[in-house]
Wavefront OBJ file of the C-alpha trace (Angstrom):
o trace
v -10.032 21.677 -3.966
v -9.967 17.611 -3.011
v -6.421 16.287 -3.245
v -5.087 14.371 -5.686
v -3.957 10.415 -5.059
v -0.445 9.968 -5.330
v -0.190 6.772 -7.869
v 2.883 4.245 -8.235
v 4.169 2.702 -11.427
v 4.602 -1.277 -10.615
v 7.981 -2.547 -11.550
v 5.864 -5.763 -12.802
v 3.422 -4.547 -15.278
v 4.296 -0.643 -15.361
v 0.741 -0.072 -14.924
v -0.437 3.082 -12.555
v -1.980 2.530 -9.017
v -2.515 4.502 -6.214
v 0.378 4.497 -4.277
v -1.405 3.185 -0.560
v -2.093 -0.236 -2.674
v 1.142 -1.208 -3.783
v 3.867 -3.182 -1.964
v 7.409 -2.458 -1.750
v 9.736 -5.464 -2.338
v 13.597 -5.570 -2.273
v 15.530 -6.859 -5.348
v 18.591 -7.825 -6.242
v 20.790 -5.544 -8.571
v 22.081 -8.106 -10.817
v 20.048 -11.748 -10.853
v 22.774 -13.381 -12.367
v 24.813 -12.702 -9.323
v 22.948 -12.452 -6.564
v 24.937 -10.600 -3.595
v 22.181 -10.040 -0.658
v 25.244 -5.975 -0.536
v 23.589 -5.299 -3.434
v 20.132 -4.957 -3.340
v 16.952 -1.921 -4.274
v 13.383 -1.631 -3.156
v 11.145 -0.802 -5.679
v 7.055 -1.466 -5.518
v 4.805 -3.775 -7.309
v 1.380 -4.296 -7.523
v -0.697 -7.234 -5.772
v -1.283 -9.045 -9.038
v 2.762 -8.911 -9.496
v 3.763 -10.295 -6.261
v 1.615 -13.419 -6.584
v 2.652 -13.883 -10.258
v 6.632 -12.676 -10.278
v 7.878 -14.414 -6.678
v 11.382 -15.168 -8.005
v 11.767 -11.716 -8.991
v 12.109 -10.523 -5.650
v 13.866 -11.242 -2.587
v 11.485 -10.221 0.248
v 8.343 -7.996 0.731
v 9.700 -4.539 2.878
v 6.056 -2.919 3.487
v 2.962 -4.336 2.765
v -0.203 -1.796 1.984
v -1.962 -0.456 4.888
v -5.479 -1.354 4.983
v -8.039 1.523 4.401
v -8.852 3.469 7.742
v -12.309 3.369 9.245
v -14.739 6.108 8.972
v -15.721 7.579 12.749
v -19.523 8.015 12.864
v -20.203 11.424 12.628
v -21.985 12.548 15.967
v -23.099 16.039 17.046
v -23.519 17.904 20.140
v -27.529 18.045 20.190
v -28.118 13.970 19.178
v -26.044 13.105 22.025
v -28.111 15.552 24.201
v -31.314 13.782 23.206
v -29.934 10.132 23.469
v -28.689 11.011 27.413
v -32.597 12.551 27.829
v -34.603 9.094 26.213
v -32.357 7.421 29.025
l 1 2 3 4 5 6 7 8 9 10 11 12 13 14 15 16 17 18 19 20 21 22 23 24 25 26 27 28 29 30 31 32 33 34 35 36
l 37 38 39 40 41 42 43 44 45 46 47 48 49 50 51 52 53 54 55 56 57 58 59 60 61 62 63 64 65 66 67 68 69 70 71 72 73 74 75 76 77 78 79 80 81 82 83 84 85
């Protein structure tokens, strides 16, 4: 049975997304007075972070890009690659 993809809400839109696409940004508990002692992470979405910047203070983690597929190589290809040679 595959596994299922964790999603995020954004604290933007409060759309779903899965959660490896989302960044996590630090806020300030109350705007109207900003203390940098009182502060929260919480994640947005990429479309928030361009369009909300003076909602948030700073960006924590950004998403990690996807990993690489390794090319899938058996024991008997390599055995007749070494033998062309």
């Amino acid at each position: 049975m595959p596994r299922a993809v964790r999603m995020t809400v954004c604290s933007g839109c409060i759309a779903d997304f899965p959660h490896k696409e989302m960044y996590l940004v630090s806020r300030y508990m109350n705007r109207g007075n900003p203390d940098p002692k009182n502060m929260y992470s919480t994640m947005y979405c990429a479309k928030c972070i361009k369009k909300d910047k003076e909602h948030y203070v700073d960006i924590i983690e950004k998403p990690k890009p996807p990993k690489k597929a390794k090319p899938k190589t058996t024991k008997k290809k390599n055995e007749k690659n070494s033998k062309k040679d």
